[in-house]
SENU-949881 format. One line per 8 residues: number of its first residue (from 1); for each residue y, z, x of C-alpha. Coordinates in nm, 3 decimals, padded with zeros to 5 digits. Layout:
REM SENU-949881
NUM> Y Z X ~ ...
This chain:
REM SENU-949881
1> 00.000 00.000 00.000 ~ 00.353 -00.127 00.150 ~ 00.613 00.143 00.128 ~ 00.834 -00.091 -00.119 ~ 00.537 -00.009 -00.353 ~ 00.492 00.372 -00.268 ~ 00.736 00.704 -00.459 ~ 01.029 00.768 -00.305
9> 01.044 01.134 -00.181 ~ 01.373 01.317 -00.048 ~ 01.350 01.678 00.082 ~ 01.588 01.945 -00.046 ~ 01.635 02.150 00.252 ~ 01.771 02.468 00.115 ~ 01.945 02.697 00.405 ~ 02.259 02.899 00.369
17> 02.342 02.712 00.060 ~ 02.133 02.951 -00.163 ~ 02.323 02.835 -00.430 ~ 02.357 02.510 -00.757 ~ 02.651 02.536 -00.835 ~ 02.920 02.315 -00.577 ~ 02.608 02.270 -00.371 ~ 02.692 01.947 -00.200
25> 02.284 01.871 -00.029 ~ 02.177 01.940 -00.421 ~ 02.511 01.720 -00.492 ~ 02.423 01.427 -00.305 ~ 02.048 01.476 -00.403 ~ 02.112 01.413 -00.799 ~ 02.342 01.092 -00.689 ~ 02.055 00.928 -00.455
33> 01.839 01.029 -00.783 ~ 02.085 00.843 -01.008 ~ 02.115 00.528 -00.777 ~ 01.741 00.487 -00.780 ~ 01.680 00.560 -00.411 ~ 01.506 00.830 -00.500 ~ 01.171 00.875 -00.753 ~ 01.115 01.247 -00.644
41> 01.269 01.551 -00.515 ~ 01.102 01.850 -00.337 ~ 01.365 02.162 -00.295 ~ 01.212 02.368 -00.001 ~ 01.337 02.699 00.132 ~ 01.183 02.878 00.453 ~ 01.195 03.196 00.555 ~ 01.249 03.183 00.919
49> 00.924 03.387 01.109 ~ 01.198 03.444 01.441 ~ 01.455 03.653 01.175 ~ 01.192 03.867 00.990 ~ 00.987 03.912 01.324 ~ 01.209 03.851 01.586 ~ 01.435 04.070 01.823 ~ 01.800 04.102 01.957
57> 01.931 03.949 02.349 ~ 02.045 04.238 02.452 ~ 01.940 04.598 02.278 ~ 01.601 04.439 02.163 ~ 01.699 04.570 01.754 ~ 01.515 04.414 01.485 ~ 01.713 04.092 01.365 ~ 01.648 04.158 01.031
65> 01.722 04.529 00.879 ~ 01.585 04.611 00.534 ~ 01.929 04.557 00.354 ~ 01.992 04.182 00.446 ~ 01.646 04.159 00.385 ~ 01.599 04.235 00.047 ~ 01.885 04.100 -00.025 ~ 01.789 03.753 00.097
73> 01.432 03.792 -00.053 ~ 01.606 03.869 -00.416 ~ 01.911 03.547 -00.363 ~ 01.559 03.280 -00.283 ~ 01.362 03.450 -00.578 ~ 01.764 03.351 -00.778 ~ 01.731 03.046 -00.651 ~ 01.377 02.950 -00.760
81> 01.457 03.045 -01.123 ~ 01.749 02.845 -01.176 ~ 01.578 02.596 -01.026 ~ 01.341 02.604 -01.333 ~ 01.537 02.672 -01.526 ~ 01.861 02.435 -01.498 ~ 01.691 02.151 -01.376 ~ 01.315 02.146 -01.470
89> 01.251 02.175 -01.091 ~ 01.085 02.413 -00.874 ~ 01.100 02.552 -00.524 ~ 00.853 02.509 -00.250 ~ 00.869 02.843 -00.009 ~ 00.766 02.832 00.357 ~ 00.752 03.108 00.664 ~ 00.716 03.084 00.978
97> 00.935 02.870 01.207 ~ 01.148 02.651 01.036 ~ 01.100 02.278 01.229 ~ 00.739 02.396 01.296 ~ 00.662 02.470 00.892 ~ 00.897 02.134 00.835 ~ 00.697 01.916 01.027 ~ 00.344 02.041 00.883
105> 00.452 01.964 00.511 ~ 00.588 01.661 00.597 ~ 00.278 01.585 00.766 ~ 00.030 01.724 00.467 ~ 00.238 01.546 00.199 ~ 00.195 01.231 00.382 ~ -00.169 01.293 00.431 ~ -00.309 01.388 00.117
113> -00.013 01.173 -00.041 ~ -00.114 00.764 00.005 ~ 00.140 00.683 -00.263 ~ 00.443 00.887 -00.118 ~ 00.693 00.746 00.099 ~ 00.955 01.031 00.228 ~ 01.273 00.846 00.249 ~ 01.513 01.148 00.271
121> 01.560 01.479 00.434 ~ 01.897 01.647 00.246 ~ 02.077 01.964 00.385 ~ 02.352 02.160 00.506 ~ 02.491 02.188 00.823 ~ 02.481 02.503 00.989 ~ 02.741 02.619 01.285 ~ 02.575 02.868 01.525
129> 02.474 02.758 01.819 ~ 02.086 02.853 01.713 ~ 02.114 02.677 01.402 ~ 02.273 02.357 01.516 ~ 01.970 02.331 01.777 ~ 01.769 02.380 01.488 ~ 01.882 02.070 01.289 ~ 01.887 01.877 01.635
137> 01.499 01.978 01.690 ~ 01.444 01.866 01.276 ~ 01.632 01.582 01.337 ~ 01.480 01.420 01.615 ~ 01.080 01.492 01.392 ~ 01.255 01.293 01.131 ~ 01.373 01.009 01.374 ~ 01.038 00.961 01.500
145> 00.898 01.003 01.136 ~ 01.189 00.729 01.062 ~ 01.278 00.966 00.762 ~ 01.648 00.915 00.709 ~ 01.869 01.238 00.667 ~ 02.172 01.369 00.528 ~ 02.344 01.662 00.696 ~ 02.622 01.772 00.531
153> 02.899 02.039 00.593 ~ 02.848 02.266 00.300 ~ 02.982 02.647 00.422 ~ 03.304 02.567 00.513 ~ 03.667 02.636 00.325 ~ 03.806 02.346 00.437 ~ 03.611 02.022 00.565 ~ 03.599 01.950 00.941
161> 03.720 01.573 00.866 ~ 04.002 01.747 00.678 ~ 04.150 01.922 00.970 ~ 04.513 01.828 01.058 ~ 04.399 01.813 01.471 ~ 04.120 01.571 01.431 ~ 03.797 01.728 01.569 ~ 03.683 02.092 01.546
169> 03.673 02.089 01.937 ~ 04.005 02.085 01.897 ~ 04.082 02.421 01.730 ~ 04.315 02.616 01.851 ~ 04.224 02.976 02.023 ~ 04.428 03.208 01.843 ~ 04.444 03.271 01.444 ~ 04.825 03.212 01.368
177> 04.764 02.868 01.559 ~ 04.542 02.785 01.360 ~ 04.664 02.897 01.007 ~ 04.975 02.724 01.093 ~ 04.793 02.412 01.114 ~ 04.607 02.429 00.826 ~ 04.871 02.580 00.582 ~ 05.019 02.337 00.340
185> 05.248 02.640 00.233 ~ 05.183 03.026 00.229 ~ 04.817 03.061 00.106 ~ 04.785 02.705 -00.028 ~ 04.531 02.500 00.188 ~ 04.343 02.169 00.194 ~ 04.041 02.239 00.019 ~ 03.806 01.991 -00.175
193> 03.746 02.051 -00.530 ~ 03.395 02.207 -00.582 ~ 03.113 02.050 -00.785 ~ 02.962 02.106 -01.057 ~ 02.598 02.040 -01.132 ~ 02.619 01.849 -01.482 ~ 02.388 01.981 -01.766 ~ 02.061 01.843 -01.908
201> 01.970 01.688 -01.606 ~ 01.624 01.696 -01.499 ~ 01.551 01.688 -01.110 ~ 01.197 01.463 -01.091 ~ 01.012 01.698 -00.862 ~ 00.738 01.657 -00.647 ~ 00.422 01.878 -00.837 ~ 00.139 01.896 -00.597
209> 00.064 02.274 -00.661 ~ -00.058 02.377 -00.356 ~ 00.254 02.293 -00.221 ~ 00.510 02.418 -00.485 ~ 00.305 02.683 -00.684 ~ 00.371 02.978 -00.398 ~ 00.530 03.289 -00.446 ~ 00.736 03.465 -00.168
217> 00.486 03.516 00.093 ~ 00.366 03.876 00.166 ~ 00.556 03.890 00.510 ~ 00.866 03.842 00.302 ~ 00.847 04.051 00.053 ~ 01.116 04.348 -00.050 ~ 01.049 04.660 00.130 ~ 01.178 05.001 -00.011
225> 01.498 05.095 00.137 ~ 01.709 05.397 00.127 ~ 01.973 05.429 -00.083 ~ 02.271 05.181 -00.169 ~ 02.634 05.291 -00.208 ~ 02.676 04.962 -00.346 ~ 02.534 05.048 -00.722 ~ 02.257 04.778 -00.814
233> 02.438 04.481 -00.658 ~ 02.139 04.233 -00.599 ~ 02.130 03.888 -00.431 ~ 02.145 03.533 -00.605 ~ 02.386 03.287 -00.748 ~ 02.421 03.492 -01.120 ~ 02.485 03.815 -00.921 ~ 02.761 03.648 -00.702
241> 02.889 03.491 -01.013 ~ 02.935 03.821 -01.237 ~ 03.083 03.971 -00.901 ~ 03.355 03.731 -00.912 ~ 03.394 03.756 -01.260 ~ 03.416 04.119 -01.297 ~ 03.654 04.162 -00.976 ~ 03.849 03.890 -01.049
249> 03.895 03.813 -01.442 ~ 03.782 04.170 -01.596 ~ 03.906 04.447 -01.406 ~ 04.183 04.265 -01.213 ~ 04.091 04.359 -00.860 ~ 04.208 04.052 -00.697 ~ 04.529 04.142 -00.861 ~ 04.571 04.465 -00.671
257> 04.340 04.349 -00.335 ~ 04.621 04.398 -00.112 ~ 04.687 04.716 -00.135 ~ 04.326 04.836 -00.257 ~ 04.132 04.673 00.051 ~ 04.159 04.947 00.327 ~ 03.976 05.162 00.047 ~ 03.654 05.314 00.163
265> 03.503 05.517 -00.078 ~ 03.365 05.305 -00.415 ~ 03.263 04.965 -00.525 ~ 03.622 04.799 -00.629 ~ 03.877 04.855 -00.369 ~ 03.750 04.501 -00.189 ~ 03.542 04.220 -00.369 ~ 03.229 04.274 -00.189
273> 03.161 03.897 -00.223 ~ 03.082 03.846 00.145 ~ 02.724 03.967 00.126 ~ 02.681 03.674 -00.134 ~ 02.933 03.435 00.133 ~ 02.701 03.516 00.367 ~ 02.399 03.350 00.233 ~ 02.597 03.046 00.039
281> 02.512 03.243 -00.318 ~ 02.862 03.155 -00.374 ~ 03.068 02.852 -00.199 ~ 03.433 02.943 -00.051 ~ 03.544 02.629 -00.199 ~ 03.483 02.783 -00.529 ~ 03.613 03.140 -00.419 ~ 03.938 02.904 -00.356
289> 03.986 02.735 -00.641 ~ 03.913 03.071 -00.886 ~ 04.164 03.215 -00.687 ~ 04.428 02.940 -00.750 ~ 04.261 02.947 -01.152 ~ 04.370 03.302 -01.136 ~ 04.724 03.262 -01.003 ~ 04.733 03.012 -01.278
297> 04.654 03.251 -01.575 ~ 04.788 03.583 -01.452 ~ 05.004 03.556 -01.159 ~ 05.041 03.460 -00.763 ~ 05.126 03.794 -00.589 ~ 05.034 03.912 -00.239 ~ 04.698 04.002 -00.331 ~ 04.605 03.632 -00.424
305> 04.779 03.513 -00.114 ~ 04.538 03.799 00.075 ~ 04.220 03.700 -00.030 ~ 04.242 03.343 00.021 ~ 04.383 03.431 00.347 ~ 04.058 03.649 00.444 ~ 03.880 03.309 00.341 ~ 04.085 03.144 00.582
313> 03.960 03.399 00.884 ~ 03.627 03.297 00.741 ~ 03.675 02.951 00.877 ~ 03.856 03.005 01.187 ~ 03.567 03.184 01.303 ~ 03.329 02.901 01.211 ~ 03.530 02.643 01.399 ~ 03.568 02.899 01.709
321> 03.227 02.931 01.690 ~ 03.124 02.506 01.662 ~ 03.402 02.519 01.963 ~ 03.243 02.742 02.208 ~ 02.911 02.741 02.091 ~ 02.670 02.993 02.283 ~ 03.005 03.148 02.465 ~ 03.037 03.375 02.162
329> 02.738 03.532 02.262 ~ 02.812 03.576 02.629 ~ 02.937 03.977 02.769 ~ 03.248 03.744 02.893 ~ 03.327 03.589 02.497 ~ 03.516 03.310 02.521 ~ 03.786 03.393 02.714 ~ 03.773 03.320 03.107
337> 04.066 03.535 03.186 ~ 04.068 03.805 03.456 ~ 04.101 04.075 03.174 ~ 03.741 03.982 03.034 ~ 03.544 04.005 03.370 ~ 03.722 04.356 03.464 ~ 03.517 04.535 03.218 ~ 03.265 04.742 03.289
345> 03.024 04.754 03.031 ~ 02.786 05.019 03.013 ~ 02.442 05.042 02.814 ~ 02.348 05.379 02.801 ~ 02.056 05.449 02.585 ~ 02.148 05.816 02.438 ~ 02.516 05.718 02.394 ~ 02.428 05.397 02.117
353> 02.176 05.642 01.980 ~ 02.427 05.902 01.878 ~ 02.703 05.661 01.779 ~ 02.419 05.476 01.564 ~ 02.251 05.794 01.416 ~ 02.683 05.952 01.360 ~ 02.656 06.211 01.651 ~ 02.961 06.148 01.827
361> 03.166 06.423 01.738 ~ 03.425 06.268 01.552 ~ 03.375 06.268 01.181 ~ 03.549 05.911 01.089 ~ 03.291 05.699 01.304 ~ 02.998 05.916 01.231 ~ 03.046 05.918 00.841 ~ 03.096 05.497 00.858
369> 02.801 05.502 01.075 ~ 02.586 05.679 00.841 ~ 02.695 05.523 00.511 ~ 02.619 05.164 00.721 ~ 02.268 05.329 00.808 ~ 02.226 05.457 00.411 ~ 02.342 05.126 00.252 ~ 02.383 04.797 00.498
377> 02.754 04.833 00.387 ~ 03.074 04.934 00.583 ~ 03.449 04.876 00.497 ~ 03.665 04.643 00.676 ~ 03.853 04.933 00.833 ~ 03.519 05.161 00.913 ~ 03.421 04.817 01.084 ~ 03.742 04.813 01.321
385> 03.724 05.163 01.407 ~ 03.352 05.193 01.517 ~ 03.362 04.909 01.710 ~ 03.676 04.971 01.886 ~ 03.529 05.368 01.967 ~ 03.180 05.199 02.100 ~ 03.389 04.947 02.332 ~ 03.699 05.124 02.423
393> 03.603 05.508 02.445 ~ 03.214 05.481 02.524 ~ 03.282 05.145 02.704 ~ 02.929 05.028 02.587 ~ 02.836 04.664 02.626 ~ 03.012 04.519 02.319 ~ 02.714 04.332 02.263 ~ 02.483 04.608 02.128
401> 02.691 04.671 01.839 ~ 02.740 04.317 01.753 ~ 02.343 04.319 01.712 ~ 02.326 04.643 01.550 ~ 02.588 04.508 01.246 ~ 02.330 04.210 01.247 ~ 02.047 04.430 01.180 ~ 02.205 04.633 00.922
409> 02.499 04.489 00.774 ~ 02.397 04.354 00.378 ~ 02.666 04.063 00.480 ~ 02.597 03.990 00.804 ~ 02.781 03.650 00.891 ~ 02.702 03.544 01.255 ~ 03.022 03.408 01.338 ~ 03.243 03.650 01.152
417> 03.036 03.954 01.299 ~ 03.044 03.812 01.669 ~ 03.413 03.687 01.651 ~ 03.529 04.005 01.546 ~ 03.356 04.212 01.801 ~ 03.480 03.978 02.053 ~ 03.832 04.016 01.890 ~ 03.791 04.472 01.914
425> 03.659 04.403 02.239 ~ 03.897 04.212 02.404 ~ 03.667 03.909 02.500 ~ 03.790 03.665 02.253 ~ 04.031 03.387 02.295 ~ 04.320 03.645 02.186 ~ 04.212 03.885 02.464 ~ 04.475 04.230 02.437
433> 04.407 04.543 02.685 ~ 04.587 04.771 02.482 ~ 04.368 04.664 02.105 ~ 04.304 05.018 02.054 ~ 04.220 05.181 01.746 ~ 04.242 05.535 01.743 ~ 03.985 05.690 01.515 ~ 04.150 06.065 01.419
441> 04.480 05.896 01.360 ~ 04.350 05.634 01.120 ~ 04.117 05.874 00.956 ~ 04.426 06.070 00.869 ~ 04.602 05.724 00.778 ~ 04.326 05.609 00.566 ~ 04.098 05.932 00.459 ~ 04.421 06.219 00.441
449> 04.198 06.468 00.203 ~ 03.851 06.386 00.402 ~ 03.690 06.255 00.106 ~ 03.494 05.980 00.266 ~ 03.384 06.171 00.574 ~ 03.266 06.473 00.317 ~ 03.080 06.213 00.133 ~ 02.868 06.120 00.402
457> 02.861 06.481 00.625 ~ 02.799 06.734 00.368 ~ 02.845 07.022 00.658 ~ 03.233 06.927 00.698 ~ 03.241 06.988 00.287 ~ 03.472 07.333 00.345 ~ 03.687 07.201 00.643 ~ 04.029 07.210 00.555
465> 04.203 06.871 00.532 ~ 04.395 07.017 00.883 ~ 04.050 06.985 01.058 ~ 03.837 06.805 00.925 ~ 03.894 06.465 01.129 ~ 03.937 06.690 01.413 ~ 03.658 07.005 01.392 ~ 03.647 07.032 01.767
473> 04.000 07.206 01.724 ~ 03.891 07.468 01.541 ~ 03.806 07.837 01.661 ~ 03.504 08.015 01.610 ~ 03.679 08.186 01.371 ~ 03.751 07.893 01.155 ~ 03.411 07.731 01.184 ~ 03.269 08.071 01.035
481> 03.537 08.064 00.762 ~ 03.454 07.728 00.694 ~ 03.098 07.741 00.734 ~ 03.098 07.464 00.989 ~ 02.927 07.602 01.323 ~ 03.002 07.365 01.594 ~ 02.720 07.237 01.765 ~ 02.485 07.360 01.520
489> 02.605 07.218 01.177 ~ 02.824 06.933 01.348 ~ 02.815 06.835 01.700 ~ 03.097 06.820 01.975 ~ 03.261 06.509 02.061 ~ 03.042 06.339 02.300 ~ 03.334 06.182 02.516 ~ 03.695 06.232 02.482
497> 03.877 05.974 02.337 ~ 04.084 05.688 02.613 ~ 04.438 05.807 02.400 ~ 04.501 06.132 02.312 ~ 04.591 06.269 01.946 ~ 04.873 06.461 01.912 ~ 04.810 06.596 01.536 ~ 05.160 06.733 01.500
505> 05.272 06.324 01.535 ~ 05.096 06.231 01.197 ~ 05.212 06.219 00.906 ~ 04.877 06.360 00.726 ~ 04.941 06.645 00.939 ~ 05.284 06.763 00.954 ~ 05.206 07.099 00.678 ~ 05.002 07.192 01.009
513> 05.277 07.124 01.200 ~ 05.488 07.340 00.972 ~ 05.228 07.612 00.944 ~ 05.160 07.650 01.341 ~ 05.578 07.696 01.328 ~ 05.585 07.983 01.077 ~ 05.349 08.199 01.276
């Protein structure tokens, strides 16, 4: 049989695009469908064998923490009912390595298949380094196969061919460069409309069951995991969508964003919908565009402007990363100035231990530490300061807490989490000696009463608000009136800090001030 007279097949490679809606591989799919250049479709997802099994560079962690995991387990299981369920389709689930478990169904379709010709292999583009060597290794299978492929750039804001300096080698090192470039006016960007999957269409799939008719495979399934400050959110598309709905159109938290999103105790004081970003459950392209929808119906303020500017950091670190490639990952960064070969970086064992467990001493780190270790969920500004104290004051290879946040963080983004750490580091390409953040005074800026750090260290529950970022200041007498023995109910600071604390200089502290004066 000649291949003009065999099915047309095209693989739906499913990645970070766990998503239908404005899915532009699923997109471009349904037209090939529609043009008659394709007879069937076969959506495949696989869960990669070196994330679920594999192990860190550097402080040998498990890639994949119990959070990210479920989460991702719960967003494919999403994904294979609306599958069914929109499009009369189905999902065909794979583990193990990705171009290996590729190449064997290709090659067991076309075996036990005479009357199948695969004519397409449809995807997303991915931008780490490991990713893009993954589509390279797929990609030259597929040549040899002489299976034609689309690759298309899916995860991005705005579009790489829509950049206003040509290519993304191109990008510029620093933020403000960059947003400069790409701003039309404050906030307002070139972004594509999304797409939308049309209803009643049927997706011709590809039925041989041995092939479709899995279920998650065992060495993927959800694992029991401790529990989650982040009340029942679940992966999957109809999660991320009620997220956004709720936070954006019901309780108007977009509206006040700006000046909600250094929160850190609760659900609504930021969307949460980067743990859905980070596995394509949602598209920024539609994030954009039900921003500008709700600027449109309620009102532009600051807030709106904010979160479509956090979108924007979103992409700047994807382009930084497709520019340097495997620099992000180096102890040097990206940048090849003197400042970024001076450091020293140390990997002491016991030191990461206690600032991973919360043992160093000082209550703000240790309370983000162990909510991150209780939930796979951190705020923004918990995020700064723990990285900053692990760099700056325990000088610790910047590297090991990169791949710690990758093992535990429910939103892990690769080039988000590795640009920023670069950024707190000072190894990016806007390299500052003096990036400091100093963890008592923003605990006092952002946690006055202690009602964060007493949420997650119950012994620090009596401190007054005058010590309780600080309990290494208080005398014995004052731990026993507060019931807080140092060293026995919380432990001493295990370094002292690179910049002192003067408390009598903050504003959360001037009563204390005050007080010490009336004695």
């Amino acid at each position: 049989m000649s291949d003009l007279q065999k099915q047309r097949l095209g693989i739906l490679w499913f990645r970070n695009d766990l998503r239908l809606n404005d899915n532009l591989s699923l997109d471009k799919t349904i037209h090939l469908v529609k043009e008659k250049k394709l007879d069937l479709v076969l959506p495949i997802y696989c869960f990669d064998k070196l994330l679920f099994e594999g192990r860190s560079r550097e402080a040998q962690l498990p890639k994949l923490g119990p959070f990210r995991r479920n989460f991702l387990i719960e967003s494919v299981e999403n994904l294979k009912e609306k599958l069914q369920k929109k499009l009369n389709s189905n999902l065909c689930i794979l583990y193990g390595e990705q171009d290996v478990e590729i190449k064997k169904l290709i090659e067991k379709i076309l075996t036990e298949n005479p009357g199948i010709h695969i004519e397409y292999l449809i995807a997303s583009r991915e931008v780490p380094s490991d990713e893009v060597d993954l589509e390279n290794k797929v990609k030259k299978y597929l040549d040899s196969k002489r299976i034609k492929n689309f690759f298309l750039w899916d995860n991005l804001m705005i579009h790489p061919d829509d950049l206003p300096f040509g290519h993304f080698s191109k990008t510029p090192d620093m933020f403000t460069q960059f947003r400069k470039s790409v701003e039309l006016k404050e906030s307002n960007y070139n972004v594509r409309k999304s797409v939308q999957i049309e209803s009643n269409f049927s997706l011709p799939t590809f039925s041989q069951n041995d092939i479709v008719g899995q279920s998650i495979p065992e060495k993927a399934k959800i694992t029991e995991s401790p529990k989650s400050a982040i009340l029942g959110m679940k992966g999957g598309e109809d999660q991320a969508e009620l997220r956004m709905q709720q936070y954006f159109f019901k309780t108007d938290g977009l509206f006040k964003y700006k000046t909600t999103r250094n929160g850190l105790v609760g659900t609504e004081y930021s969307s949460k919908l980067s743990m859905w970003l980070a596995l394509g459950c949602i598209s920024p392209r539609y994030l954009y565009w039900k921003v500008k929808e709700f600027e449109t119906m309620k009102c532009s303020n600051e807030s709106t402007k904010c979160l479509a500017f956090e979108l924007l950091w979103r992409d700047f670190f994807k382009y930084h990363s497709l520019k340097f490639g495997k620099r992000i990952f180096y102890q040097n960064g990206c940048y090849t100035g003197a400042a970024g070969y001076q450091m020293n970086w140390k990997k002491d064992q016991r030191l990461f231990e206690k600032w991973i467990n919360g043992e160093t001493g000082y209550p703000f780190v240790d309370a983000n530490m162990k909510e991150l270790k209780e939930t796979g969920w951190m705020s923004n500004r918990g995020r700064q300061n723990v990285a900053s104290f692990l760099t700056k004051d325990l000088e610790i290879d910047w590297r090991f807490g990169a791949e710690y946040f990758e093992t535990m963080l429910i939103d892990y983004d690769c080039t988000s989490n590795w640009g920023n750490w670069q950024y707190v580091a000072g190894v990016g390409t806007d390299p500052r000696a003096d990036r400091y953040f100093n963890v008592i005074k923003q605990a006092y800026d952002y946690d006055q009463n202690g009602e964060f750090v007493k949420l997650w260290i119950p012994a620090l529950q009596n401190v007054s608000d005058e010590f309780v970022h600080c309990p290494f200041r208080m005398s014995l007498v004052e731990q026993k009136s507060f019931n807080c023995i140092l060293n026995k109910d919380y432990p001493l600071p295990i370094v002292q800090m690179k910049h002192k604390w003067n408390p009598y200089s903050n504003k959360a502290n001037k009563f204390a001030a005050r007080q010490k004066r009336a004695k």
